[in-house]
DOFITI-659487 format. One line per field, with one value per residue: residue number from 1; residue in three letters; x, y, z of N, C-alpha, C in turn. Coordinates in steps of 0.1 Angstrom, whole numbers. Layout:
<atoms>
num <- NUM ...;
residu <- ALA ...;
n_c1 <- X ...;
n_c2 <- Y ...;
n_c3 <- Z ...;
ca_c1 <- X ...;
ca_c2 <- Y ...;
ca_c3 <- Z ...;
c_c1 <- X ...;
c_c2 <- Y ...;
c_c3 <- Z ...;
</atoms>
This chain:
<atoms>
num <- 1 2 3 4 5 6 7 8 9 10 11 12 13 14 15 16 17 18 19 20 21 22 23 24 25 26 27 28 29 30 31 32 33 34 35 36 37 38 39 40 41 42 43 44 45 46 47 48 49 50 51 52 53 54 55 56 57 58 59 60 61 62 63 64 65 66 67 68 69 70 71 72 73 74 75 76 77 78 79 80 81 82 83 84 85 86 87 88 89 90 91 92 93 94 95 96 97 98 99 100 101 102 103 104 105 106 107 108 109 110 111 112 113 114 115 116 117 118 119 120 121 122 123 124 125 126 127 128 129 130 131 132 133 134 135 136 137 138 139 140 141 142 143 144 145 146 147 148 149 150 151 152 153 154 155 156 157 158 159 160 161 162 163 164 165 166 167 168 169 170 171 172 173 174 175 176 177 178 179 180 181 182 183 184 185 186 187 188 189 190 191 192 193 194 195 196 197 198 199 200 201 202 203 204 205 206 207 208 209 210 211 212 213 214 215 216 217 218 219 220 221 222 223 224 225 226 227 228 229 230 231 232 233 234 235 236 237 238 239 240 241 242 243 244 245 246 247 248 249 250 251 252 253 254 255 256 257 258 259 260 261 262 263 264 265 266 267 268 269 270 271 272 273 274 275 276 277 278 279 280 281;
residu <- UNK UNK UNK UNK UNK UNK UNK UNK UNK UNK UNK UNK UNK UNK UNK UNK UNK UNK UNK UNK UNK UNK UNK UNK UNK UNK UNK UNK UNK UNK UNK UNK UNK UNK UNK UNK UNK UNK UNK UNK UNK UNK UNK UNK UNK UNK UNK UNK UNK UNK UNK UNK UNK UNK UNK UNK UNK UNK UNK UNK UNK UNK UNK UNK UNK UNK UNK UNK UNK UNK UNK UNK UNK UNK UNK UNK UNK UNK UNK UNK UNK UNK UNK UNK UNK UNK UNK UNK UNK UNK UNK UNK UNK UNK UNK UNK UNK UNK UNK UNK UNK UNK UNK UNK UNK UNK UNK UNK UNK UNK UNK UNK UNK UNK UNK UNK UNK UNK UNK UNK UNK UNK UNK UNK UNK UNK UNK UNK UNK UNK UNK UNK UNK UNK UNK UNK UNK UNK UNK UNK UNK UNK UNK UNK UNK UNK UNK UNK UNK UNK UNK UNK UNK UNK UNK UNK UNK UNK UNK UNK UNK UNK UNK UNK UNK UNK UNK UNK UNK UNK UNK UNK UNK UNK UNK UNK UNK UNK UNK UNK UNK UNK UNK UNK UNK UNK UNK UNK UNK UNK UNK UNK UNK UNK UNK UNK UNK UNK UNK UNK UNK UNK UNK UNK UNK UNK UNK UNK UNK UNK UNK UNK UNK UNK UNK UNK UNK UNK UNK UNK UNK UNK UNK UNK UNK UNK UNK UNK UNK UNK UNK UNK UNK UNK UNK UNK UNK UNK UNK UNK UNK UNK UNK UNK UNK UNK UNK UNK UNK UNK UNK UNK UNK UNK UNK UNK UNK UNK UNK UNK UNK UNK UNK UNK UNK UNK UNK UNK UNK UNK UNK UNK UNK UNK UNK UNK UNK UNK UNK UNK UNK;
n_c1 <- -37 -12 8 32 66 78 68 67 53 38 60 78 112 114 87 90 108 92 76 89 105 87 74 79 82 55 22 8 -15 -45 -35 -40 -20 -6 -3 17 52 82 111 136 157 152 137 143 134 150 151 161 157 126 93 62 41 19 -4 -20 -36 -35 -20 8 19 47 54 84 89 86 86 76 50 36 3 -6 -29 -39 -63 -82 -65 -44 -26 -18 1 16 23 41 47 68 66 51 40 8 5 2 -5 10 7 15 27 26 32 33 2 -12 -28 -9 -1 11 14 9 6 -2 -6 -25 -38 -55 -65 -59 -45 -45 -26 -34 -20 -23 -18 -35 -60 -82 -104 -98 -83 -75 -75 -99 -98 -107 -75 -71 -90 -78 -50 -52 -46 -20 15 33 67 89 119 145 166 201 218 221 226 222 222 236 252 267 291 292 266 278 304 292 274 294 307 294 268 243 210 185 155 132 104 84 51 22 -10 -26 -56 -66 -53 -39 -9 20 43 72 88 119 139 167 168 183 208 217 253 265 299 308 292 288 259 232 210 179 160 136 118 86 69 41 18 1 -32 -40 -59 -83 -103 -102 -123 -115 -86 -67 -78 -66 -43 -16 1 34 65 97 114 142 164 172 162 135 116 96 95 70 57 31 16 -9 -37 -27 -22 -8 9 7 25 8 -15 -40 -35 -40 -49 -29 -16 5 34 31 28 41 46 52 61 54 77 98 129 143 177 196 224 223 231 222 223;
n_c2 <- 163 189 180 189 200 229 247 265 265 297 303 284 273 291 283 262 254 269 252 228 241 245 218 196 160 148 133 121 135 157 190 226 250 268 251 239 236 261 260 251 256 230 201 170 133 106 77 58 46 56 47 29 17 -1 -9 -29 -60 -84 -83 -67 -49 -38 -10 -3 32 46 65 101 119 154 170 202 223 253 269 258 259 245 214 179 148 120 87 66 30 4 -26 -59 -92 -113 -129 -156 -147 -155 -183 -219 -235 -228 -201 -183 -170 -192 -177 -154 -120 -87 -64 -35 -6 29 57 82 116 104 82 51 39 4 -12 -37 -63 -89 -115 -108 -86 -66 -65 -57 -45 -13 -8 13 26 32 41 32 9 -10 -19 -15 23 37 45 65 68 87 98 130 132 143 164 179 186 209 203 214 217 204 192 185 166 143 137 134 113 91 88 77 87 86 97 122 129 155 166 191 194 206 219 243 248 235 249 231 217 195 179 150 133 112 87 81 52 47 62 73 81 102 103 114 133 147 148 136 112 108 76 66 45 28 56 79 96 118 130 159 171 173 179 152 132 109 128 109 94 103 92 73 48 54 54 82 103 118 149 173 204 216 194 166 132 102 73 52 28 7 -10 -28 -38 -68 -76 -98 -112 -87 -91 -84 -103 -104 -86 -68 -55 -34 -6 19 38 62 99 132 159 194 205 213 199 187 178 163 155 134 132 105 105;
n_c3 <- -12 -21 -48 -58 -62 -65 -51 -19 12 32 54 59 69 94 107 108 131 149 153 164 183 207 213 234 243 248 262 240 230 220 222 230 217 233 258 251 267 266 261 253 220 199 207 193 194 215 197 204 230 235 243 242 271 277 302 311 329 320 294 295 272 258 233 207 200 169 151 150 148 142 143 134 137 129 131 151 162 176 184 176 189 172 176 162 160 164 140 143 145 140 170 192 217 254 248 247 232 192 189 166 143 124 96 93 99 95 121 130 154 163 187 195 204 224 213 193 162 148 119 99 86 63 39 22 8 31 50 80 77 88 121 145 181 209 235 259 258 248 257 280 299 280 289 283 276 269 259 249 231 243 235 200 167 144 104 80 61 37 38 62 69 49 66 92 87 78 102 115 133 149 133 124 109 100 83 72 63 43 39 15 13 36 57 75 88 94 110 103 121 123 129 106 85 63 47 16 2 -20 -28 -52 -66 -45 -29 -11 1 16 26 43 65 81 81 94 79 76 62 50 34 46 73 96 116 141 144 139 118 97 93 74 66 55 32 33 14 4 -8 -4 4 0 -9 -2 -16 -11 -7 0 19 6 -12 -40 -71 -84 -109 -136 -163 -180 -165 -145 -114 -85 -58 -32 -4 -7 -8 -30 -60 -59 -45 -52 -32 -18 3 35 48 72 85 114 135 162 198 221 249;
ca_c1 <- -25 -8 21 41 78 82 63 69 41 50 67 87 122 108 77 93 113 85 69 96 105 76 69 85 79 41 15 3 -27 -46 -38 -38 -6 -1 -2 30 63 84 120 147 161 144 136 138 129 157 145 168 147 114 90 48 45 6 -11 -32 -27 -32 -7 13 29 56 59 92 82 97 86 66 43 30 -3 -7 -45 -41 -80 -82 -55 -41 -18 -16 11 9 37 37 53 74 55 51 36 0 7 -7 6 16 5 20 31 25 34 24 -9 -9 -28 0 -1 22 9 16 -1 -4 -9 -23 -51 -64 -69 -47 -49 -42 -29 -32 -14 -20 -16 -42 -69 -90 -118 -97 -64 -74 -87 -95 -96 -95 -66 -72 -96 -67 -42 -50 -39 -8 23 47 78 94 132 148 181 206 220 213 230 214 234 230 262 271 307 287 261 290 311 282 268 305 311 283 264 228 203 169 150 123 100 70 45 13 -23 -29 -72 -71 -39 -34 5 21 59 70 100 119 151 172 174 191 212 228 259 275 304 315 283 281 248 224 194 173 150 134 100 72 58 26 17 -13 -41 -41 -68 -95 -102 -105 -123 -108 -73 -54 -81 -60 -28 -15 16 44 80 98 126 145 176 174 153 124 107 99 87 63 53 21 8 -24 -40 -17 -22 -3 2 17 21 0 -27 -35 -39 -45 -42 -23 -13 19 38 31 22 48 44 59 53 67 84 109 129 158 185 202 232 216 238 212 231;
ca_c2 <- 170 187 171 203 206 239 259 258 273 310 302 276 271 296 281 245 255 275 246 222 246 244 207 185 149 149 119 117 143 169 203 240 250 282 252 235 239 262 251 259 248 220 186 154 120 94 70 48 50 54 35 32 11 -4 -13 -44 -68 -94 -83 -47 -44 -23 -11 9 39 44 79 109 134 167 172 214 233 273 270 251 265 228 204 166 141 111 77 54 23 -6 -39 -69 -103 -120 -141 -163 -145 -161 -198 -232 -234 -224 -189 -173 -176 -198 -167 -146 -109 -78 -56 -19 4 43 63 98 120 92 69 39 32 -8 -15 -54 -65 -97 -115 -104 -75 -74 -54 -52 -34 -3 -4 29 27 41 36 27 6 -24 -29 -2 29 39 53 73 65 94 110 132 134 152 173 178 195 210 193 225 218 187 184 180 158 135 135 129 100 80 85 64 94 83 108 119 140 167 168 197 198 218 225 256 251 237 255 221 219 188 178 142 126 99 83 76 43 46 76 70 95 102 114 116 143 154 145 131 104 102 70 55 44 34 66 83 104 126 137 175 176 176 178 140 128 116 130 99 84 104 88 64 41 56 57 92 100 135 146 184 209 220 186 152 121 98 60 50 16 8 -23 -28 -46 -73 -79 -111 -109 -76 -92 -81 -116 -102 -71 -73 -43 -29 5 20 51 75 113 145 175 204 202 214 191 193 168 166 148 133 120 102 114;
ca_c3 <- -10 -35 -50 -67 -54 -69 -41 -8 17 34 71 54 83 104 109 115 143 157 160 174 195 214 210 239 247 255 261 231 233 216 236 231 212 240 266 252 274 252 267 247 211 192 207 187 205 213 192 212 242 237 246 250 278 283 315 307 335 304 287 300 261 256 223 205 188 154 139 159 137 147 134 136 130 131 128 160 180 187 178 181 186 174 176 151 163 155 140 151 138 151 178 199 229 260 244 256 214 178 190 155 141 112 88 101 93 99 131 137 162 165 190 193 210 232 203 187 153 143 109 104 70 61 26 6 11 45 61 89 78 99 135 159 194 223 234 269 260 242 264 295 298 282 298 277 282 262 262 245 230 249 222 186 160 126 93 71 49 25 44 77 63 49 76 101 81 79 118 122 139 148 121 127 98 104 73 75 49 49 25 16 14 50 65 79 88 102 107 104 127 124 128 94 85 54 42 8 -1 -34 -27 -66 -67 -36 -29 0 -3 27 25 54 69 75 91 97 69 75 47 52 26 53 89 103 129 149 138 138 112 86 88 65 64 42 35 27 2 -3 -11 -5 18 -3 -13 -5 -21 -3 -9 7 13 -2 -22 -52 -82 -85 -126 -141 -184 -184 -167 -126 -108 -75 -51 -20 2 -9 -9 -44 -62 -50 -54 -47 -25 -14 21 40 52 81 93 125 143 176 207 226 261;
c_c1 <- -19 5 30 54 83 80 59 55 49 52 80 97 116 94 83 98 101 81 74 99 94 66 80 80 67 33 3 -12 -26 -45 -34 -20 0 0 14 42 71 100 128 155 150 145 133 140 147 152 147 160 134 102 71 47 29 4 -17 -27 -26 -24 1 21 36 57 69 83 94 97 72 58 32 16 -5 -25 -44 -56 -87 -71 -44 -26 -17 -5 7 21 33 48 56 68 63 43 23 4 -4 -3 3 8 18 27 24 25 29 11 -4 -14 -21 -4 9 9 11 7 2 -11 -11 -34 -63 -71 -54 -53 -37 -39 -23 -32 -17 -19 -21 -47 -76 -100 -110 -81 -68 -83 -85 -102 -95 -87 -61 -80 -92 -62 -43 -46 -24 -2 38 59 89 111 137 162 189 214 221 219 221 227 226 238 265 282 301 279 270 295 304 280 284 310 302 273 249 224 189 168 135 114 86 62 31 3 -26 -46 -71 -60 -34 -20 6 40 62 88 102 135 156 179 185 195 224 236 267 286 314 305 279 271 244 214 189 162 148 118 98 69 47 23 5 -17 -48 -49 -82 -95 -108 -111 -126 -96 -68 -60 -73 -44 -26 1 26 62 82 112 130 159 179 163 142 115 108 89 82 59 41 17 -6 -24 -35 -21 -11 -2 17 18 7 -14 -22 -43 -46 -42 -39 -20 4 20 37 26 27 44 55 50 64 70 95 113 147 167 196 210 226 231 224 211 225;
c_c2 <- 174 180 181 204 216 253 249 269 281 298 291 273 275 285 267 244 260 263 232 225 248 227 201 170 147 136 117 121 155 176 216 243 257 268 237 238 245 257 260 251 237 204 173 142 115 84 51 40 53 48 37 20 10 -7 -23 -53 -86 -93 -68 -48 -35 -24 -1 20 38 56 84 115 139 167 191 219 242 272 269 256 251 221 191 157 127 100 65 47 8 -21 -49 -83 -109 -130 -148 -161 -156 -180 -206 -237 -229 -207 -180 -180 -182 -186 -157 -133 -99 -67 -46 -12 21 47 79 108 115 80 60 35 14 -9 -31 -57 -82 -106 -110 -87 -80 -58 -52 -49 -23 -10 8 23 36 33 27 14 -14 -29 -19 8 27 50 55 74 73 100 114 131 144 164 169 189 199 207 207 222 201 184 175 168 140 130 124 112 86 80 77 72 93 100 107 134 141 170 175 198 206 215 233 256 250 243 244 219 206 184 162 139 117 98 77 63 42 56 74 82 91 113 120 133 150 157 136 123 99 93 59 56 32 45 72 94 110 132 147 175 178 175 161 138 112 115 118 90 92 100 75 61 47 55 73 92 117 134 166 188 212 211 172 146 108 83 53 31 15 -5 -16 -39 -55 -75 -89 -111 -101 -76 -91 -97 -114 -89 -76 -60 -42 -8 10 35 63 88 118 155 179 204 210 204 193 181 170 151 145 128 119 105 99;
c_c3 <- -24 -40 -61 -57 -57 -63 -31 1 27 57 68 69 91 111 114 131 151 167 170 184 208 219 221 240 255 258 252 228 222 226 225 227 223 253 265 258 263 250 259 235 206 198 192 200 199 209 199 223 248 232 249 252 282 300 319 319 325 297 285 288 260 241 216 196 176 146 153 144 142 138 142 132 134 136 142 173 185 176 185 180 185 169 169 158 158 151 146 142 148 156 187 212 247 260 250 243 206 184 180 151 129 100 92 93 100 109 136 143 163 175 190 196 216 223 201 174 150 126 112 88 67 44 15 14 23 49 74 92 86 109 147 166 204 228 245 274 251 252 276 291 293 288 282 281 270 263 253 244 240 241 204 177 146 117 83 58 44 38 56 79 58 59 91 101 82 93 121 133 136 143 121 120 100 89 73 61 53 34 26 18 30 60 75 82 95 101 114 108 128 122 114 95 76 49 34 6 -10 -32 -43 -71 -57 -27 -17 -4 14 22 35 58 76 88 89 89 71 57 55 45 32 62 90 115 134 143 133 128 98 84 82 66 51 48 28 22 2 -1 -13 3 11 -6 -11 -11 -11 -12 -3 5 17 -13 -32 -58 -80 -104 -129 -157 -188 -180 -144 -117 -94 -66 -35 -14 0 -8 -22 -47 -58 -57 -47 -40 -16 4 19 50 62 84 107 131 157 184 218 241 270;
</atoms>
C-alpha cells in the first residue's frame, strides 16, 4: 500500500457514498455489486445491536461486532463484507472450574465471504496467530443479526463535530482507501471509541480500533486472508494513519530480548475519511 497523504485516488467522496449507498446490512458474502439493494442514503451499522449469532448446538456463540469493511474489486464486479468482532479470552468453556486457560491468549474472530478468520494472541510469537475457516464449519452456521441505525447525519463542519462529540452523541467513522496497481478499493467502519477535541485549535483526533485492515496490494485468496488487525488515527478528510499488529521487538538497554505481538510500525495513506452522528433508533 502506498503510504503518501498527499494524493488522494480520483472518485474520492463521490465514490465513497456510491458505495455505501448501495451497501446495506448483508450476511457477510461475496456478491455482485449490481445485486446489492440500493435503498436510500448511506447505511452505517448500529454498533449497539449487532450481533453474529452461531448455530453450534455445542456452543450457539454470539459474538458483538465491532468494525465492518467493504472490500470493493472493479475487476471482479463484487464486493465483500466482512465483521471483525469483539475479543474474547481462551476459555475453558462450559467447565465445572478454572474457566480460563492457564496459557491464556486474546481471541478475535472475522467474518466474511463464508469464511472466519481467528486471530489467537498469546504472550509470545505462535504458529497459530491466524486461523481460516469456513465459517460454518466452527461453531455452525452463522446468523447475522445486523441493524442499522435509524438516522445518521454527516459531521462536515468543526462546530458540528464539537458539539456532536460533547452531547455524548454515539460516532461512527467511514474511512475508504484504495491501490492504484490493483484498483482494489475498500471502506473501513467502525464506531469511535475515542474522539479527542482541541477546542483551543479547533481540531479533531479520531483514534480507535482494532479493525480489519485489508492489503490492497494484491488479490487474496480467500479475501479475508488479507486482513490484518489495526487501529486508525486522523484528524482531517484526506488521510489516515494506521497501526498494525505484528511481531514487535521488544528492546531492553538497546538490546531486543524478545518479540511478542504488538501494534507497531504506523504509517500513512491517503484516505478519505467521513464522520457521522448516529441515533441507533
Amino acid at each position: 500500500m502506498r503510504t503518501s497523504r498527499r494524493v488522494f485516488f480520483a472518485g474520492g467522496l463521490a465514490s465513497l457514498y456510491a458505495t455505501f449507498k448501495c451497501v446495506r446490512p448483508g450476511r457477510g458474502a461475496t456478491r455482485k455489486k449490481g445485486t446489492a439493494a440500493s435503498g436510500h442514503g448511506i447505511v452505517c451499522l448500529d454498533y449497539s445491536r449487532s450481533f453474529i449469532c452461531n448455530t453450534a448446538s455445542f456452543n450457539a456463540v454470539r459474538f458483538w461486532i465491532e468494525s465492518r469493511t467493504v472490500l470493493i474489486d472493479p475487476q471482479r464486479n463484487s464486493q465483500t463484507e466482512f465483521y471483525q468482532c469483539g475479543s474474547c479470552k481462551s476459555e475453558n468453556t462450559f467447565a465445572e472450574k478454572n474457566l480460563f486457560h492457564k496459557g491464556n491468549y486474546d481471541f478475535l474472530p472475522i467474518y466474511g465471504g463464508g469464511d472466519l478468520l481467528i486471530f489467537r494472541r498469546p504472550a509470545g510469537l505462535s504458529n497459530t496467530y491466524r486461523q481460516i475457516s469456513k465459517a460454518e464449519d466452527v461453531w455452525g452456521e452463522p446468523r447475522f443479526k445486523l441493524r442499522p441505525c435509524r438516522h445518521i447525519e454527516l459531521l462536515t463542519r468543526w462546530e458540528q463535530i464539537r458539539d456532536r462529540t460533547a452531547a455524548g452523541v454515539p460516532l461512527v467513522s467511514q474511512t475508504e482507501i484504495h491501490h492504484p496497481d490493483t484498483g482494489l478499493r475498500a471502506v473501513i467502519e467502525c464506531p469511535i471509541k475515542t474522539m479527542n477535541i482541541s477546542l483551543d485549535q479547533r481540531k479533531y483526533q479520531v483514534d480507535t480500533g482494532p479493525v480489519a485492515l485489508p492489503d490492497l496490494s494484491r488479490r487474496h485468496e480467500p479475501a479475508i486472508a488479507s486482513l490484518r488487525l489495526a487501529f486508525v488515527a486522523f484528524n482531517t478528510q484526506n488521510f489516515a494513519d494506521f497501526v498494525v499488529e505484528q511481531p514487535t521487538s521488544v528492546i531492553q538497554d538497546g538490546t531486543a530480548v524478545c518479540e511478542i505481538y504488538h501494534y507497531s510500525k504506523p504509517f500513512s495513506m491517503a484516505a478519505r475519511n467521513r464522520l457521522f452522528a448516529v441515533d441507533p433508533g
